[in-house]
N, C-alpha and C positions, 0 to 999 in steps of 0.2 A: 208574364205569369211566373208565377215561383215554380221549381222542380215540383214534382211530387215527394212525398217522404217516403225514406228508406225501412224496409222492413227493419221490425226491430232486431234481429242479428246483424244485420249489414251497417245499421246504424251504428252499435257497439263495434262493428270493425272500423268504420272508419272514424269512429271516433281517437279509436287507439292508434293507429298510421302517424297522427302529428311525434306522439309518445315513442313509437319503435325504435329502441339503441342497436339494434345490430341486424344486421344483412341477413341473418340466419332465421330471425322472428320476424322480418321483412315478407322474406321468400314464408315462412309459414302462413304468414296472413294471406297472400296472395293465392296461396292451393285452397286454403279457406273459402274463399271469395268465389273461386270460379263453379265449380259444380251450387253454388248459390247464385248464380246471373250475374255478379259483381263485375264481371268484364264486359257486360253489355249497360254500364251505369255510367257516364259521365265525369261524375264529379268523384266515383272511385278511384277509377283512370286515373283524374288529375293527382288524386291523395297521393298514389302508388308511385304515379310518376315523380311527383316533390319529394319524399319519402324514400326514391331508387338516391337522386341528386343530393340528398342531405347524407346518408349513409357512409360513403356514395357507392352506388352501383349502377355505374355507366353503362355496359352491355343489356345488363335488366331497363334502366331507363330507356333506353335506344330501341328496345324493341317495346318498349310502350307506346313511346311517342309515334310508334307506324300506330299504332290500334285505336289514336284517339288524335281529332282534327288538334294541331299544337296552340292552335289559337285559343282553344280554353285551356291550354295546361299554362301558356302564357299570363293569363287572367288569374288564373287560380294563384302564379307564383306569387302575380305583384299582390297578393292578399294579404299574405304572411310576413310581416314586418323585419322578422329578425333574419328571415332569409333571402330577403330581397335585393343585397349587395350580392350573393353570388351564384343565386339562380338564374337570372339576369342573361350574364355572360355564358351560364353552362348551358341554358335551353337554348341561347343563341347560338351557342356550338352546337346542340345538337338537330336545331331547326338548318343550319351548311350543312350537314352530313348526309341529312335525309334527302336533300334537293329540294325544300320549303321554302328558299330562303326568298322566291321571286314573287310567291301567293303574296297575293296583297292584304289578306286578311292575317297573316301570319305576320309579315314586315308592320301593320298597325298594332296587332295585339305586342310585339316585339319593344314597340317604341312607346308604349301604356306600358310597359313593364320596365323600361330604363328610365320612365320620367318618374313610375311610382319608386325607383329603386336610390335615385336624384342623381341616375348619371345621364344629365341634359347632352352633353355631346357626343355619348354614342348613340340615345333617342337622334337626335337630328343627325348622324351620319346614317342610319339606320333608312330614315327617310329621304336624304339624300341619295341615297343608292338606291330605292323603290325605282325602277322603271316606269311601271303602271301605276299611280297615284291614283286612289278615287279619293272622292267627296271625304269618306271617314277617313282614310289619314290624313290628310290635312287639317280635316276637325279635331281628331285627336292630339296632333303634333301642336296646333294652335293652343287647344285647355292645355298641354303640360306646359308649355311655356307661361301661361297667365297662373297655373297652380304655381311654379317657380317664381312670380315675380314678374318675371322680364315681358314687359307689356312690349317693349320696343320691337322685341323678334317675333312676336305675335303676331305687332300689328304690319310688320313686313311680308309674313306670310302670308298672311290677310289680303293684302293688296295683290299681292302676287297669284294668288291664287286664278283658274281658268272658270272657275263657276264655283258658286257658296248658295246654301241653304239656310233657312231660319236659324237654324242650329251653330254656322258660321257665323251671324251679325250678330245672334242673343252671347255668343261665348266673346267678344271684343265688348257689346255694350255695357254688360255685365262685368266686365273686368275694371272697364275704364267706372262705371259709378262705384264700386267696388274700394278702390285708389283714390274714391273721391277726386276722381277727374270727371264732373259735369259736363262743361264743356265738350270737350270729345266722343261721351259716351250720348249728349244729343247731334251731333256732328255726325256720327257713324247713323245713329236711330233714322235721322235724314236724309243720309246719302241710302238705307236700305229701303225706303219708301218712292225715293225720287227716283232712283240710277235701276231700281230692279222691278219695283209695285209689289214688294214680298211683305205680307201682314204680318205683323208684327205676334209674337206668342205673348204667354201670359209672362214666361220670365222680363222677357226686352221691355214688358210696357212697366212690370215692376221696377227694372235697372232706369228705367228711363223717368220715370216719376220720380224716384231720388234725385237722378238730377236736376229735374227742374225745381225741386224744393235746396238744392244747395243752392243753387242759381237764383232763386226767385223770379224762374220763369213761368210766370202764371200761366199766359196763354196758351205755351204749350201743354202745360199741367191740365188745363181745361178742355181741350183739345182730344188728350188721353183717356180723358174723366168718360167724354160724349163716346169718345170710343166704346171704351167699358161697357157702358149701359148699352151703345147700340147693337154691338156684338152679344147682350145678354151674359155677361159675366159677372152681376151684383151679385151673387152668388157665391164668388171666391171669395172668403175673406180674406186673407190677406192683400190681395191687390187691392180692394175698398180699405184696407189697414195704410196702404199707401198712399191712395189717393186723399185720404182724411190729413198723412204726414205731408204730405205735397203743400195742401192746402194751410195747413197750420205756420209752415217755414216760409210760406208764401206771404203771411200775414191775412189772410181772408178764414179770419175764425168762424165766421157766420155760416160759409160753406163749407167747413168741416164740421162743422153739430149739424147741419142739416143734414150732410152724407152721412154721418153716425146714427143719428134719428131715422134716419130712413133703414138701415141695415135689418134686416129680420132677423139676422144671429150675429153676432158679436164674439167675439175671443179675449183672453183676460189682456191679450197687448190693443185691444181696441181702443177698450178703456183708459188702461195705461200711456196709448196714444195721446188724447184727448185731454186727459190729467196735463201731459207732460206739458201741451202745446197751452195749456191755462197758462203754467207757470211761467213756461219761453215768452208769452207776451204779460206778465204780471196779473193776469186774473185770479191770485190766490183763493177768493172764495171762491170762485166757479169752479176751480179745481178743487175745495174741500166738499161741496154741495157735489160733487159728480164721483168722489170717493165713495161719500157715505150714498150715496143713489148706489155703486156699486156693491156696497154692502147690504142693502136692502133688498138689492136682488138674487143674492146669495152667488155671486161671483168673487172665490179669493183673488185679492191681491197679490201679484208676487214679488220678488227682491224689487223690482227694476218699477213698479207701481209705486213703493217705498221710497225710493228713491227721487220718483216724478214729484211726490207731494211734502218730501222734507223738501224739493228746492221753491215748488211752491210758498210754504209756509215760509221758507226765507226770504224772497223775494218782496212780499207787504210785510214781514216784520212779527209775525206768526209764532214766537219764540214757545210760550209753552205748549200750545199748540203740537208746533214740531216737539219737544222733546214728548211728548205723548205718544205720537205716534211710533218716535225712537222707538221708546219702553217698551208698547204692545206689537210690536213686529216680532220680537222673539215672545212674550208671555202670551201673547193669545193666536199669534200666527206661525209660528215654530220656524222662524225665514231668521239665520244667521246673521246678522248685521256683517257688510263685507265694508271693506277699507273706502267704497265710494259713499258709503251712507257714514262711514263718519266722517268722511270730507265735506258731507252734506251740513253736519251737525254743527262740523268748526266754521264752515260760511256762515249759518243762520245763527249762530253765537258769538261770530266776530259782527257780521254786521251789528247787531242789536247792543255791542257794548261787551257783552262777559266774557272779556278776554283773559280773565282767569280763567274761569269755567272751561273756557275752550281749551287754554294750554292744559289743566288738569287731564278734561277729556283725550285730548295726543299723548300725552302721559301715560293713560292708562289702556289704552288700544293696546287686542293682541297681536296687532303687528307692525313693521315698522313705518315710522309716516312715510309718503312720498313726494313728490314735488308738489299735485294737487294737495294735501295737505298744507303743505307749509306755503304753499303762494297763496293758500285762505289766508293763513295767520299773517302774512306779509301785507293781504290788502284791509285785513280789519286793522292792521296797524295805520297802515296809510291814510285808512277812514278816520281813525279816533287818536291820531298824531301820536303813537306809541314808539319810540326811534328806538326804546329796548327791544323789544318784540321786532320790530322791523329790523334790526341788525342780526338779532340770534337767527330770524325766518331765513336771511339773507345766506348766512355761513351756512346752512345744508343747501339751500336752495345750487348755492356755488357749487357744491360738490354735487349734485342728483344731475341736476342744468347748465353746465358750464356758461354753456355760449346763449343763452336767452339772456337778450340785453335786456326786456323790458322787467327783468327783478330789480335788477341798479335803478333801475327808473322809477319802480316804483319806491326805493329805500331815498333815491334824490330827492320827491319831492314831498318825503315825509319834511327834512332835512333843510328845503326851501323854505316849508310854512315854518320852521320854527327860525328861518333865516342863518342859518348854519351853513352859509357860503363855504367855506373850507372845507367842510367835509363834501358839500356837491363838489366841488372842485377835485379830490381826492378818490369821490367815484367818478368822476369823467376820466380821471387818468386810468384810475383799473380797467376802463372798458377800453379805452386807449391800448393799455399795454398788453392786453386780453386780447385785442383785436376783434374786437365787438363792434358791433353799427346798430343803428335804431330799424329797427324792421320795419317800412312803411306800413299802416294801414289801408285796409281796403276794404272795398264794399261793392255788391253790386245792384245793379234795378233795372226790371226789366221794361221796357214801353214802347209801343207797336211791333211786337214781337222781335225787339234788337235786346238783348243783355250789353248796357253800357256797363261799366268798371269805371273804379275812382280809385287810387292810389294816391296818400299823403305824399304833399309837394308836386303831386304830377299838374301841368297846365297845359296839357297837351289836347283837351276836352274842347270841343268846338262852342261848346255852350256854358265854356268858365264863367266869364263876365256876370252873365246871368246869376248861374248856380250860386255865387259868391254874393251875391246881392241879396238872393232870399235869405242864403246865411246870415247874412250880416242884420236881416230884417228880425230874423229868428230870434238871435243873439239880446238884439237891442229889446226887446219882450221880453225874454228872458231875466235879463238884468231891470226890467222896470217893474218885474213882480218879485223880486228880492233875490232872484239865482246868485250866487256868487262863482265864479271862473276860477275853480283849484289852479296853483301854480303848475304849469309843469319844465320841471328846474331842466332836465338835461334837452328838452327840444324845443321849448320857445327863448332860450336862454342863445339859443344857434340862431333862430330863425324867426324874427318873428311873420307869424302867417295872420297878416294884415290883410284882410280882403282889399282889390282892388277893384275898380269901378267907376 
């Protein structure tokens, strides 16, 4: 529950406390305060005590920090942004002086306040010297390391720990989908079900739906789904906003519009969900028929809606279509066009041909393009054999992306189709000399609840033989209904990858 609110003169003092230049008007507000109850308020205390430390008035602070548990004035420091480097170190000096220093509630509020402050090594010396550990410092020592990054010392803590709570498994599984590490964060979701029987909350089963939609791990995405319902949580929107993205990444569109049809209230990213997953698997019009439904039913679209249904219209080829929607995003819905909707703009312009149009449009952008921009213009060039446009896209791309080989790749095999040998030849030496390598591709599928992995060139699959045989079945249909096989100059030129059989 939130505090209660401060009378309004108490309010007006503490609002002034952050404001106070000198020790003199410090100590005034403070004779203020007390024949008004101000020393019996919490988050006074804490003002006065930040307020003693900024000034500084250390003797004044010292006898504060006896009149108020240090563990909120701890809290309250890591609030304040600009005073977070040296409050830090000063309440820690003054939580050793009082004899605080072993409270365990103080040692965790301590180590929240050198993680918000970003000095990660005196937080974990901090924790290191706890004697008594409970369950919350270690939750807490764990989130500051995952708020920093470092998944590694997280998840060593993690493992080391003598007993963990929902709140332990949901702060790892939630980190690792987070990182866009799937894997791992169903790895952990599994060992918190199997190694402990701990139910899962509503964050784990949303961190853990993400993964199984990077994955394309259906079954366990269906799994989650039954959960959901059975535990009575259709309810939440957002976890039903997951399980619909689960479903749509999964490729099972049919039970994503059913889980959305069934939803009794909806939120504008529901929709926006659903839009997006048309376009991901090319159902342009389903995605324009399910915009205008959302207009019909007087739900606004926002940036990221915009966004879902320019890459729609790109994808079937939608050209004025999309620039319509461009136009009325700012004229009739007051939503700024940001730099991802004109990188929307240059895709569905380069695919369709008006690679004028489209350089005008980066032209005229008010900001500067970035790699997604210019790797559009790079691949409407690659599309429509443009070697000018693919060379200019190429010289920012070099400076934004140094080391992404697949830009050479795609400039090679504009370069192939027009048989411009010498110049492939001249970019294999830059990536040569660049130290550049082809980044395999990969891909994954899941079946009888295994996530197999396929990485280009790998033969290490127990059921190659096979898989290369439906390919090759693929292929040959392919080419008997007129497909043609673009060259690709800098990797079949190494390798050729001949199905064997």
């Amino acid at each position: 529950m939130p505090p209660p609110p401060l009378p309004l003169a108490l309010h007006r003092a503490f609002s002034l406390l952050t404001r106070l230049d000198s020790p003199r008007h410090l100590l005034q507000a403070h004779a203020f305060l007390l024949p008004r109850g101000g020393h019996h308020n919490a988050r006074l205390l804490s003002a006065l005590l930040l307020a003693s430390l900024r000034l500084p008035l250390r003797p004044h602070a010292l006898a504060l920090l006896r009149s108020i548990h240090p563990s909120v004035s701890l809290n309250a420091a890591a609030r304040i942004p600009h005073l977070r480097g040296t409050l830090g170190p000063q309440l820690h000096s003054l939580v050793v002086r009082t004899g605080l220093a072993s409270d365990a509630h103080v040692s965790t509020s301590l180590i929240q306040t050198y993680f918000s402050c970003g000095s990660i090594a005196s937080a974990r010396s901090v924790f290191d010297e706890t004697i008594h550990k409970d369950i919350f410092c270690w939750n807490v020592t764990i989130s500051g390391y995952v708020k920093s990054g470092n998944l590694a010392c997280a998840r060593e803590l993690f493992d080391a720990m003598p007993q963990r709570n929902v709140v332990s498994w949901t702060t790892v599984i939630g980190a690792y989908a987070q990182m866009k590490r799937p894997v791992e964060a169903i790895e952990v979701f599994r060992r918190m079900q199997v190694e402990e029987g701990i139910e899962p909350d509503g964050i784990a089963l949303l961190s853990v739906l993400s993964g199984c939609g990077d994955l394309g791990a259906v079954d366990l995405g269906e799994w989650v789904h039954r959960s959901v319902v059975k535990r009575g949580l259709c309810w939440h929107i957002p976890l039903m906003n997951a399980v619909i993205d689960m479903y749509l990444k999964c490729g099972c569109v049919g039970k994503a519009v059913e889980v959305f049809e069934g939803m009794e209230q909806k939120s504008v990213v529901t929709w926006t969900t659903v839009i997006a997953g048309f376009a991901l698997h090319g159902l342009g019009m389903e995605a324009v028929e399910m915009f205008r439904r959302m207009e019909r039913e007087n739900v606004a679209p926002n940036d990221v809606t915009f966004l879902a249904i320019l890459s729609a219209c790109s994808h079937i080829g939608l050209t004025d279509m999309g620039r319509w929607y461009f136009k009325i995003m700012m004229s009739q819905h007051g939503i700024k066009p940001r730099i991802e909707h004109y990188g929307c703009m240059v895709d569905l312009l380069g695919r369709a041909g008006c690679l004028m149009e489209a350089q005008d449009l980066v032209k005229g952008m008010p900001f500067m393009a970035n790699a997604a921009i210019w790797g559009a213009l790079l691949a409407a060039a690659r599309t429509h054999g443009d070697a000018e446009l693919g060379e200019q896209a190429l010289l920012h791309l070099i400076r934004l992306e140094p080391h992404n080989s697949g830009n050479f790749i795609l400039l090679s095999n504009i370069y192939a189709e027009q048989e411009r040998w010498d110049d492939v030849g001249k970019l294999r030496k830059a990536m040569k000399d660049g130290g550049l390598t082809n980044v395999p591709g990969a891909s994954s599928i899941e079946l009888d609840g295994m996530v197999h992995e396929f990485t280009s060139r790998d033969g290490s699959h127990p059921s190659l033989h096979e898989i290369c045989k439906v390919l090759c079945d693929i292929t040959t249909d392919m080419k008997s209904i007129g497909y043609v096989l673009l060259p690709d100059a800098l990797n079949d030129t190494e390798e050729e990858q001949d199905c064997k059989h």
